[in-house]
N, C-alpha and C positions, 0 to 999 in steps of 0.2 A: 673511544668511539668518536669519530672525524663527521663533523656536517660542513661538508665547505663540494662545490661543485669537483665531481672527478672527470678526466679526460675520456670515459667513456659514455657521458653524456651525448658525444660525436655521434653516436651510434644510433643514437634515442631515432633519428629519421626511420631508420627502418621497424622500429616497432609501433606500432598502434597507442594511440593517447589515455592514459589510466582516467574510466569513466566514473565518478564517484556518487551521481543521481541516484538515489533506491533502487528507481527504474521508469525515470524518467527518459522516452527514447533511448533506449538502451543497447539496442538490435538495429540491424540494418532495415527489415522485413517491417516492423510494429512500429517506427518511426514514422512510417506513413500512411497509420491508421487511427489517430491518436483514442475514438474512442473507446477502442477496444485495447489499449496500452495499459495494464496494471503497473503502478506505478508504485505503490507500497500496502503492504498487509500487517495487518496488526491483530495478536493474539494475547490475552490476558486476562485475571482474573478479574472481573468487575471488584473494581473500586468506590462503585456508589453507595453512599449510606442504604442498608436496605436491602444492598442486593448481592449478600453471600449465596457462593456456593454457585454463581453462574459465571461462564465464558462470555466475552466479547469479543467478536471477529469484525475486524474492520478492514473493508478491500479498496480500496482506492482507483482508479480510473481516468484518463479522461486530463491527464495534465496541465500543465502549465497553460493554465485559463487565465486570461487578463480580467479582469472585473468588471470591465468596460466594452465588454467582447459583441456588441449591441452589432445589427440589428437585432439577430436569430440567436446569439449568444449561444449555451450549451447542452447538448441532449445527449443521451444514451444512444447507441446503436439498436432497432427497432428489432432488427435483423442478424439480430446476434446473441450467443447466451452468454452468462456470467455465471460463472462456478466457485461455490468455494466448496474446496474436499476437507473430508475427515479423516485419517488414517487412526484408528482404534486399535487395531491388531499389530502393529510393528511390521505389516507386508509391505510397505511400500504401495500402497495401490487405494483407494478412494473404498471406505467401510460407509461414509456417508456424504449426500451432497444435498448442498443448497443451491439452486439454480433459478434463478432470477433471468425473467424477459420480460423487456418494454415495448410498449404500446405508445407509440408518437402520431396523437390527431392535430390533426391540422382543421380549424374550423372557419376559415378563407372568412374572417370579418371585413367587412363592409363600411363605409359612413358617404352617406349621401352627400351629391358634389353638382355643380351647375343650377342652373335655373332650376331644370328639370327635377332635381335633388335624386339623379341617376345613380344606384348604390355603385360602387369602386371601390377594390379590394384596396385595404392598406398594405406598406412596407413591412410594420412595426408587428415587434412579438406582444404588445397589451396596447388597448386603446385607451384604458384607463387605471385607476388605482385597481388594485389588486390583492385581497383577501382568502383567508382559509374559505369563507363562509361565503367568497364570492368569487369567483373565476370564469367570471363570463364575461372580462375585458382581455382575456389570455387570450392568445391568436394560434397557439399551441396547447394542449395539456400533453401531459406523461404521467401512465399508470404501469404496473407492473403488475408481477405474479412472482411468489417464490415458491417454488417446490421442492419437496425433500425426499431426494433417491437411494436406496438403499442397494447396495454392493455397486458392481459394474454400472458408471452411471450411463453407460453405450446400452447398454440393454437392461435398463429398469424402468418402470413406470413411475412416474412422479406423484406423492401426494400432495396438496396443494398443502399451505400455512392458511388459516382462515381468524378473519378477525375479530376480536370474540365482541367488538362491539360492533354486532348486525350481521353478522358471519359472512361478510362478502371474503370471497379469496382477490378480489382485484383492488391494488393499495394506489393511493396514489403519488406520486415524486412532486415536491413543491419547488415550484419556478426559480428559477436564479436567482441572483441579490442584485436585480437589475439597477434599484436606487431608491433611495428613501422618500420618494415622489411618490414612485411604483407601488411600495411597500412602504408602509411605515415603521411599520416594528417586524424587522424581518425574523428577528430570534424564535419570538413568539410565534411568530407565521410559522416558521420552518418546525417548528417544538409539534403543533398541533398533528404531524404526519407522521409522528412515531407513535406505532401501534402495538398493543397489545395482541398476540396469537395463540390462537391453538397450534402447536407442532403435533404432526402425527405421531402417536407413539411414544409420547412427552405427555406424564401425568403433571405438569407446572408448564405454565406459561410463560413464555417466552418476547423479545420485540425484535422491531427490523421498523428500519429508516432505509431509502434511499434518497439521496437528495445533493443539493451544493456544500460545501465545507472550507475552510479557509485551508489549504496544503500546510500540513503540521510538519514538512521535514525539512531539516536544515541544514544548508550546503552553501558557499561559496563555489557555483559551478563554474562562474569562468574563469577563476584563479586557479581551480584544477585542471581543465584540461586544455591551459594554458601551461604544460609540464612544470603542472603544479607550485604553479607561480606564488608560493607561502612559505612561511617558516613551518617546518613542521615540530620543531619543539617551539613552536612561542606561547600565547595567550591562547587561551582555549575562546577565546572575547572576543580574538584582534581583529576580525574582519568582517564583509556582508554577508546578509542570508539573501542568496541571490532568489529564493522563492519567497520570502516576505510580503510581496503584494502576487502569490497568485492563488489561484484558486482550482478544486479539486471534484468530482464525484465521489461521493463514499458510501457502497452497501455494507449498510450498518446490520447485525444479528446482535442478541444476547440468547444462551440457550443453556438452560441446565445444566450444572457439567453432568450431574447425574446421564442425562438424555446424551450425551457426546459420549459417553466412555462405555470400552467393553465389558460386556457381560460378565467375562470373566476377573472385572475387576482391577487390571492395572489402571491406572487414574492417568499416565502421560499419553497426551493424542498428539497425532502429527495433523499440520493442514497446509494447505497452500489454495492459493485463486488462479482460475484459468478464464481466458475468454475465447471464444468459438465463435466462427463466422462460416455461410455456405460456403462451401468449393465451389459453388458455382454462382455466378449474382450478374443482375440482369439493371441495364439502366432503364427506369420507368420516367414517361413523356414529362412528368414532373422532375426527374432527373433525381429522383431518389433511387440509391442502390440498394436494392432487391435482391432478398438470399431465396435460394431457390432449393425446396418448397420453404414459403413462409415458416410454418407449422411441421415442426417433425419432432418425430417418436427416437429414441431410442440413439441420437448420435447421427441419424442417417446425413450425409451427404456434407457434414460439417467437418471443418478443421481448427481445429485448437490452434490460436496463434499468438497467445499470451501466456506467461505462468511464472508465477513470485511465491516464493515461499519465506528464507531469511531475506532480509535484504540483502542487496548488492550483491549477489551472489555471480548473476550475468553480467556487473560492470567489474569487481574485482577479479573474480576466477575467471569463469568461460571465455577460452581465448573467439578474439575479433570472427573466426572462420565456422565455429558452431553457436553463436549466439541464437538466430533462427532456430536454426536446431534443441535448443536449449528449450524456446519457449514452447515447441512443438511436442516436447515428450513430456515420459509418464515419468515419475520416480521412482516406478520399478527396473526402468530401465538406465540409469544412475551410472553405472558402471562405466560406461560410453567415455564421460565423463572425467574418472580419477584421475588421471594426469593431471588436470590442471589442478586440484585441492592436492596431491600429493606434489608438485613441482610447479607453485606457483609463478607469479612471473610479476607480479606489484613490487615483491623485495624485491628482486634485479632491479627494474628500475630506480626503487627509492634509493638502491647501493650508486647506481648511477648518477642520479640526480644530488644527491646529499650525503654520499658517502656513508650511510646507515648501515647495518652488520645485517649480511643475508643470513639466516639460519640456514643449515642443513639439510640435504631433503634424504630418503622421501618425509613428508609432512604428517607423520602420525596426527600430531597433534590436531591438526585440520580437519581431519576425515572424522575425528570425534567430535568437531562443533558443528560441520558442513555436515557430515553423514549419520553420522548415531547417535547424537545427544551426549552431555557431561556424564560421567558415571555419578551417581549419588543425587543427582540435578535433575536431568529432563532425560536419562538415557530410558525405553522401554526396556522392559525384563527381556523381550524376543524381539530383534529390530533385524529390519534388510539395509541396508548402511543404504542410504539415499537423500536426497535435499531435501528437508521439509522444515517448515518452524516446530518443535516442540514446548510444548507445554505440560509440566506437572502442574494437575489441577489443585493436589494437594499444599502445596506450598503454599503458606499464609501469606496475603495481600501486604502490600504496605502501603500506610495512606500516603494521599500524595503528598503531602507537608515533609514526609517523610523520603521518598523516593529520590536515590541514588540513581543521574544519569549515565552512572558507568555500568548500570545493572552489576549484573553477577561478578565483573571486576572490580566493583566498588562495594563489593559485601552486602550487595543488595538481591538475594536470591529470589526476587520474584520481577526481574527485568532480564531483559535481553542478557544472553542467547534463551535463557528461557522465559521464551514467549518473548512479547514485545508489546512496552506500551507506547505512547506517543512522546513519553517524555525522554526515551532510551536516546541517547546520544551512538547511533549504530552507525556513524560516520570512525568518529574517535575508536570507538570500541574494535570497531573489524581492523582498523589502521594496526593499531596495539598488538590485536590478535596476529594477523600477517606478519606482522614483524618478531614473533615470538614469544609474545608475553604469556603464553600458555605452555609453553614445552615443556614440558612434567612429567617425571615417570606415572604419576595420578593420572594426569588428563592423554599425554601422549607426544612423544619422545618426536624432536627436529633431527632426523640422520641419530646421530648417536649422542646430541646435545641432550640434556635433561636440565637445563637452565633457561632463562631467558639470554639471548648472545647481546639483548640490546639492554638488558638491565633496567628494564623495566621505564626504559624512555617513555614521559609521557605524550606520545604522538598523537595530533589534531589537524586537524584541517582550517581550527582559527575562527567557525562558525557554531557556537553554541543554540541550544535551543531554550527558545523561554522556559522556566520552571514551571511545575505541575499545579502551582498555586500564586497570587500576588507575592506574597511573604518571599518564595524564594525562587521569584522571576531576576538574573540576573545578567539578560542578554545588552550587550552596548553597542548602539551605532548602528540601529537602525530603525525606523519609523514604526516598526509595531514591536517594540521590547516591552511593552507592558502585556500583549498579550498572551495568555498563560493558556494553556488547556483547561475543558470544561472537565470537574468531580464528577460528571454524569453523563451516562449517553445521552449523543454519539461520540461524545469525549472531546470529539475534534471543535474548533472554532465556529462558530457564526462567519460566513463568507464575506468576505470583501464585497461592498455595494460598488456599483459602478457610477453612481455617481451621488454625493457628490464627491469628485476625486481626485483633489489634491493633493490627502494626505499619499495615495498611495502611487503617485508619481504622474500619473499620466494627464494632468493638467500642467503639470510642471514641466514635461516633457516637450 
């Protein structure tokens, strides 16, 4: 096996730059809407002391947020839905949904100015510090609703999530990590918004957070699609996590698995997240973009213009010309698709680039991680071969002291590809996978190869992610390597404050 540059690197102009973000701006169309960009989704069995036996789905949003992002900093789309589906039955097509919409007021605060002491609206998102117990120095709030639809969610009626303390169904989203002036103990602030719910239909209780998060995934973005300017066999250590200091949205769920799975019993659900905006939107005198009608039933007038299920699925496979497309459809309709997981096109280039061994197509092997699930792992008993993350709920947790970042490639059957938690190194992992490390008469044959062609190279991108615990955080080189994920929802980090912020570059800058 040769890693040295080949002569048909020459070529590399005429093909498109291998994107390696979750789904970070991924797509042509969703790059220029960022609140509504899903950016990563995460599926797995709660690992909190306490809380067997439940799912956590975590949708992410709204990227590459600086921390510092003042005056107006970051808000949900008002004017748009956020979906996360269920697939229960192996159809391919949403058995259940959580849909979430935000309510963005504006309360035009004032402080008297001149002699006169004339009120005049301020610039600023808070005129003063800022509390659970107080927000009426906020110059914004954000509340939400989540509702749970069952079948077709274009033609269902939503039940609300209600919250069992005071049963209001309206939650509310806690302000940025604007800075520790603002906020003092933001952790604690932000903790006090996750609520317990009634789920309809759901004899146990359930939570849901929406709010700021620190971005848990870790990539060296401009070494990659800088034609992948790395070693890809060196240190899994050797280089920056180009998202380090940014920050994220994350709709946070935990829900029964009991209440996720079918009746009839098989325990592996599929899921993924969508976001929807009107087809039609109107600029109001205040210059907010306005979906037209506000308020609709049923799907009407809306288009779906996000959708993540495994990661990187739109930057590794879906070639440059259907990405849009990509985020625009259903996974029942998947099929559109197969070329690019049967005849990929990453090996080509890495053959290009590094001299790496393409496997043979078509890609058996692919269509079982991309489409149907591992047999014995996450595959359902009745599946429509289509992208979705799979999860067997049966499979016992591993603490995180414990948790393998190479998930199911590192003998860790309760990580990625089935499910995903925060700590899955799904950069390394898909790398691996593309390059062959699954071709198996078990899992699914490269052309007529039933080996790996690469022998098991261990291939990286050189950006690890911190460990699931202090103990066995072992990221180098850069400014938050001590920070590990939370044992408890919403899993993900406490946000990056905006100030004071030095440590996280932009005073430095």
């Amino acid at each position: 096996m040769k890693f040295k540059l080949n002569p048909i690197v020459l070529l590399l102009g005429l093909v498109p730059a291998i994107a390696l973000a979750s789904s970070h701006r991924e797509a042509p169309f969703i790059s220029t809407m960022p609140q509504v960009d899903g950016s990563d989704f995460y599926m797995f069995m709660s690992y909190e002391t306490g809380r067997q036996g439940y799912v956590t789905l975590l949708a992410n949003y709204n990227p590459l947020q600086n921390p510092g992002g003042g005056p107006n900093f970051y808000a949900l789309d008002h004017n748009a839905v956020y979906d996360i589906h269920i697939d229960n039955t192996g159809r391919a097509n949403a058995d259940l949904t959580f849909r979430f919409r935000f309510t963005n007021t504006y309360k035009d605060l004032t402080v008297p100015t001149g002699t006169a002491g004339k009120p005049v609206a301020v610039p600023l998102l808070n005129i003063g510090a800022v509390s659970s117990s107080n927000q009426n120095a906020l110059n914004r709030t954000e509340t939400y609703t989540v509702e749970l639809l069952q079948g077709d969610p274009d033609r269902s009626i939503g039940r609300p999530l209600v919250n069992r303390a005071g049963g209001s169904i309206v939650f509310t989203k806690p302000v940025d990590n604007i800075g520790n002036k603002s906020i003092a103990d933001y952790a604690a602030y932000a903790n006090s918004y996750v609520y317990n719910v009634v789920i309809p239909g759901c004899s146990q209780p359930g939570r849901v957070f929406a709010g700021q998060r620190k971005d848990g995934f870790v990539a060296d973005l401009g070494e990659i699609f800088d034609l992948v300017n790395l070693n890809p066999l060196g240190s899994r250590d050797a280089t920056h996590n180009a998202l380090t200091d940014k920050n994220v949205d994350t709709l946070a769920l935990e829900v029964p698995a009991s209440c996720l799975r079918d009746s009839r019993g098989d325990p592996i659900i599929g899921a993924w997240t969508t976001a929807s905006v009107g087809r039609t939107r109107i600029i109001s005198p205040r210059g907010d973009a306005q979906s037209v009608p506000a308020n609709f039933a049923a799907g009407d007038n809306f288009v779906q213009v996000s959708r993540l299920g495994q990661p990187l699925v739109n930057e590794l496979v879906i070639g440059l010309p259907d990405k849009d497309k990509f985020n625009n459809s259903n996974p029942s309709n998947d099929a559109q698709f197969l070329k690019y997981v049967t005849n990929p096109t990453v090996p080509v280039l890495l053959n290009a680039l590094f001299g790496a061994n393409v496997p043979q197509t078509p890609r058996n092997d692919l269509v079982t991680v991309f489409l149907t699930g591992v047999p014995g792992i996450n595959k359902p008993a009745n599946v429509t071969p289509s992208e979705e993350l799979r999860l067997n709920t049966t499979t016992p947790v591993t603490a995180p002291a414990n948790q393998n970042d190479l998930g199911v490639l590192g003998g860790d059957l309760a990580g990625f590809p089935n499910g995903r938690r925060p700590y899955d190194d799904v950069v390394d992992i898909a790398l691996r996978v593309e390059e062959g490390a699954l071709c198996s008469t078990a899992i699914g044959t490269c052309g007529s190869e039933t080996t790996d062609p690469n022998k098991a190279a261990p291939f990286t991108d050189g950006a690890r992610s911190p460990g699931p615990t202090a103990a066995t955080e072992h990221v180098t080189g850069d400014e938050y390597a001590a920070d590990t994920y939370l044992a408890q929802f919403p899993y993900l980090m406490t946000p990056l404050a905006g100030s004071p912020n030095g440590v996280n570059g932009v005073a430095a800058n």
